[in-house]
N, C-alpha and C positions, 0 to 999 in steps of 0.2 A: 419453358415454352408451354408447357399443359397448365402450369396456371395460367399463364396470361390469358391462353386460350379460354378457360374456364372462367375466368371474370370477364373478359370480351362478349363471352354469347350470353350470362348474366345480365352484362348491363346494356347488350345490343334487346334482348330480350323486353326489356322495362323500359329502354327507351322508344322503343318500337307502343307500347303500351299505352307512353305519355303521350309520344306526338299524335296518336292515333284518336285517343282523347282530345287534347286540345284541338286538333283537325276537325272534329265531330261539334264540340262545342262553337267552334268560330261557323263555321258554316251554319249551323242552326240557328245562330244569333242575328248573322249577316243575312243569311235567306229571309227571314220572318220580317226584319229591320227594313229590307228591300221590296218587299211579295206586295205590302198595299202600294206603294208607289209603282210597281210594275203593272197590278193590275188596274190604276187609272191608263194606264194604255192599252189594256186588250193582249196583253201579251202572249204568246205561244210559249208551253209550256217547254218545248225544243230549247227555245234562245235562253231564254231564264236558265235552265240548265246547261246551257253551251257559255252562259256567260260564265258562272259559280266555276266550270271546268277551266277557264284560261284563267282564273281568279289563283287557280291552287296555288302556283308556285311563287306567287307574291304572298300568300298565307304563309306560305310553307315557309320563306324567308324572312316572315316574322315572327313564329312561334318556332320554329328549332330550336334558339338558344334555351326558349325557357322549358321545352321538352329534355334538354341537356340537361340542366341545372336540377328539376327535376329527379332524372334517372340516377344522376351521380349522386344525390341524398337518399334516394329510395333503395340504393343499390346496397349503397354503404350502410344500411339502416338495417337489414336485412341479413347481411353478412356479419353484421355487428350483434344484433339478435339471436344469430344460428350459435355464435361463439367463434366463425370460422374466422374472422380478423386474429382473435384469441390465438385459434392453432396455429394461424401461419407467423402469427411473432412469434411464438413457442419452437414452431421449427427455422428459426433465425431470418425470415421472411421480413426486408426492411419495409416502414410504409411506401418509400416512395415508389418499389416494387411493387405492391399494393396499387398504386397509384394510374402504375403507367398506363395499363389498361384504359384507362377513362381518357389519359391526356391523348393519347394517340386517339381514339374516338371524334374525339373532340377536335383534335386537328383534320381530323377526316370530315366530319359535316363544315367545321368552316371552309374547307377548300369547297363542299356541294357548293355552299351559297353563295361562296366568290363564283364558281363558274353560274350558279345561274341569276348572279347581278349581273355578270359582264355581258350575256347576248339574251340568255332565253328569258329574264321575268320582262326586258323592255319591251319583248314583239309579242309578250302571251296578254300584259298588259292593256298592250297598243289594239292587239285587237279583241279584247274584252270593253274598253271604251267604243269599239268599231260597234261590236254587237249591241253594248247598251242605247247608242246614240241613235242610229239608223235601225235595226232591228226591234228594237223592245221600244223607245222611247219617241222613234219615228219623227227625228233631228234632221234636218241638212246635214249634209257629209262634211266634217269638220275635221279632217284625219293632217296626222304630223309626218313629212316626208324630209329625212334627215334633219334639216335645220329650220324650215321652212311650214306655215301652214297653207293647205289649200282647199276652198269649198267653193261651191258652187254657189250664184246667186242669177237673179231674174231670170231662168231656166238655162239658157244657152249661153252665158258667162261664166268665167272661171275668175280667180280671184287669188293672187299668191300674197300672201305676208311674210315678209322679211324679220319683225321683229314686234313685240308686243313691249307693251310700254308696264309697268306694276300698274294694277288695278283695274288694266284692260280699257281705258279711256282712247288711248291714243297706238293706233297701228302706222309701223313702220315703213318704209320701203314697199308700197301697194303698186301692186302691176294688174288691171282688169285686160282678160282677154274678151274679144265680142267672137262665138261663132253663129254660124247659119244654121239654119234646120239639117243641110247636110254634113256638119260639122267644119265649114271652112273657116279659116280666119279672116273677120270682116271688121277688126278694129283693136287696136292696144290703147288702154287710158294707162300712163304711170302718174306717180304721185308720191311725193316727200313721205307725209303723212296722211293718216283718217283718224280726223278728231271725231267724239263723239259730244252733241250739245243738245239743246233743248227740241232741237227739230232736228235731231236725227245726227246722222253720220256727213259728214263732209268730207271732200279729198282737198287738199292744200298744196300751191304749188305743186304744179302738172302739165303734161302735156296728153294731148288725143292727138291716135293716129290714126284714120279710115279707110282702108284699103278700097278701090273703088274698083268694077269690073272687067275696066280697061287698064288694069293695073298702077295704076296712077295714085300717091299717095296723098292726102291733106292732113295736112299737121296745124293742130293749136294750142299753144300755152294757154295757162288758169290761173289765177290765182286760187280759186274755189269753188268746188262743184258739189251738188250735192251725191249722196253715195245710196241706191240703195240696198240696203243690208239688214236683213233681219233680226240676225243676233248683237245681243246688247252688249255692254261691257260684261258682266260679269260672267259671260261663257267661255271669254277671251282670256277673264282673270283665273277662270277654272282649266283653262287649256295649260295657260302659262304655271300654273302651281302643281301639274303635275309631267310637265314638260320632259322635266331632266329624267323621269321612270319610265319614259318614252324612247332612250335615246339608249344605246348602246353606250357602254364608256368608251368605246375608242372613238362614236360620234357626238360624244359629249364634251370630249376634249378636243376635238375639230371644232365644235361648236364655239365653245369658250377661247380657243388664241382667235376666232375670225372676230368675235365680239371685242376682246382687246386688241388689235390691230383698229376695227371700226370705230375705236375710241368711249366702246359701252360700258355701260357696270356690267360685271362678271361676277363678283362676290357668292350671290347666292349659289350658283350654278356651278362655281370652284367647289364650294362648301358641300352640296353635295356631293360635288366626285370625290372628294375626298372621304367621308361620310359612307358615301356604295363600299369603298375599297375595305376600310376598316371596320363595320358593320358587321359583317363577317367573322370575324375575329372571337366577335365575343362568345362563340360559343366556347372556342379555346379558353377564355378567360374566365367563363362561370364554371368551367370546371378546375382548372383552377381552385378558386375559391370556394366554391363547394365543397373538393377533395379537401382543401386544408381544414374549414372550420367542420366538416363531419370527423376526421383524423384526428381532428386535436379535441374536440369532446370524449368521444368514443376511446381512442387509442386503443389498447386491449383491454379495456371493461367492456364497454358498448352502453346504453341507453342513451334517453334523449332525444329520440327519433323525430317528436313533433319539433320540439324547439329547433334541431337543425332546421328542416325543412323551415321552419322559420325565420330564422336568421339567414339561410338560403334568398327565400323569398322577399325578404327585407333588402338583401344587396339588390336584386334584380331591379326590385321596384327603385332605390336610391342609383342604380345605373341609367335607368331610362329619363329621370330626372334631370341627373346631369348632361346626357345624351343631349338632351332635347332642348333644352339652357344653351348648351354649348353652340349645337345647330343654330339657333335662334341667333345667338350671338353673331356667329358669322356670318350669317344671312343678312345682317343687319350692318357688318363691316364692324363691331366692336372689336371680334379676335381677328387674328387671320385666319382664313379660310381653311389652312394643313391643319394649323392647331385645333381650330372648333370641330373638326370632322374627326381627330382624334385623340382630343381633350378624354373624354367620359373610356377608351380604351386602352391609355396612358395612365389615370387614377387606377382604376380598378386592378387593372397588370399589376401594378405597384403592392394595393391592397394585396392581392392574390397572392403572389410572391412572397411578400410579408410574411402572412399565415402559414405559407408553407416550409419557409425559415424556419417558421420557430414552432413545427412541428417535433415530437421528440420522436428520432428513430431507433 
């Protein structure tokens, strides 16, 4: 227990280091990358930095693994230096004992980032778009409520969308409410779809309903009316491609049986849920892999510090690769959706495992 302890605050230590770094370097890249486009708006320097603050934990859920992966080579590289891996084989210390320390770390940050893909990165997200859109970038209110978008149009209009079509051309299931200056309701338009064309937005097959002040309703069928709407397709196509980061997974997958019951594609939006769940994982799996190929260079010699950390680096970078292949795949309906979300954490496992087989104990 007093080593484990003692490799634990070691390599809590260093990893506390890396992520601290890479944290510093993504934000400085990201703010500078952002700053001239926010100050074409006149921005307040408050939102800019209340935006970066809801930003962290979707950071955070990208660069943990490689702050892991990281630590677990710097750790090993260092210990391996002092001579201490030396003495603790000397005093019959196996590697995997060695080892555990990291692997339990490692199962501890991928359990953070499971819990904070399941509720907290969708709502820190949701309203980091909320701040850039209306606050800094001074958009119509364009916000995702469950499954559903809603914005406001020609002042006293609301406006719900049921479904976005790929490319943002054509919206789904359109309901306009008409209210009054006092906020009454003084009309419903529903409508199949809203195509976008050369003059604009249309509604297609529809009905209007006008409430009148003696309560009396008038209803009319359309075939087509014109809509109008500010935003063009591609703000629709930028809602829908970050949708699924928006939604909780357990409203993700509400999301996805109502789309298969409704008879829609579902693929890309399986693909990620699958993808949030297993995502996670890899921090588990770069240590892994780390602990094996530092262990089996090193063993009780030690040198080679950089080339780990390279070969390290080398897996991370050929994981994101396949990651991202594989996503693509699915999204696209080539693989099935389970397997492309956990294609690229299936190899590597495999990989990792390997290595650590045929470490010598």
């Amino acid at each position: 227990m007093i080593l484990f302890r003692y490799l634990w605050g070691e390599f809590a230590k260093v990893f506390g280091m890396c992520f601290a770094g890479l944290m510093t370097i993504y934000l400085v890249i990201d703010f500078f990358e952002k700053l001239r486009r926010f100050m074409k708006f006149d921005a307040q320097l408050f939102d800019v930095l209340h935006y970066f603050v809801l930003r962290t934990p979707h950071i955070t859920f990208q660069i943990a693994p490689l702050a892991v992966l990281m630590a677990t080579l710097l750790s090993l590289g260092v210990l391996s230096r002092n001579r201490e891996i030396t003495a603790m084989r000397a005093c019959g210390v196996s590697l995997m004992r060695i080892a555990t320390p990291f692997l339990v770390f490692g199962a501890l940050v991928s359990a953070l980032l499971l819990a904070l893909s399941w509720v907290i990165i969708p709502s820190a997200t949701a309203s980091a778009e909320n701040v850039r859109n209306v606050n800094i970038e001074k958009k119509p209110v364009l916000a995702v409520k469950a499954e559903r978008a809603w914005m406001q149009i020609r002042g006293q209009s609301l406006m719900n969308v049921d479904m976005v079509a790929p490319g943002g051309h054509v919206l789904r299931g359109i309901r306009v409410y008409q209210l009054s200056t006092d906020f009454r309701l003084t009309g419903i338009t529903e409508a199949t779809q809203a195509a976008y064309g050369t003059d604009g937005w249309r509604l297609q097959e529809g009905i209007e309903r006008r409430f009148l002040p003696d309560g009396s309703v008038v209803s009319r069928n359309f075939h087509e009316e014109p809509l109008a709407l500010s935003q063009v397709p591609q703000d629709f196509e930028r809602w829908l491609s970050v949708e699924s980061e928006l939604l909780t997974l357990h409203d993700l997958r509400a999301y996805i049986q109502r789309l298969q019951r409704d008879g829609y594609g579902f693929a890309r939006l399986l693909t990620d849920y699958h993808a949030r769940i297993a995502f996670p994982l890899v921090s588990l799996i770069m240590v892994c892999v780390g602990v094996a190929l530092s262990l089996r260079r090193m063993g009780t010699r030690g040198a080679g510090i950089a080339v780990g950390v390279g070969q390290a680096l080398l897996v991370g970078f050929f994981y994101w690769v396949t990651h991202s292949v594989s996503i693509a795949l699915g999204r696209s309906g080539v693989l099935m959706p389970i397997l492309a979300g956990w294609m690229a954490n299936l190899v590597f496992f495999s990989l990792g495992l390997y290595l650590l087989l045929k470490v010598r104990y």
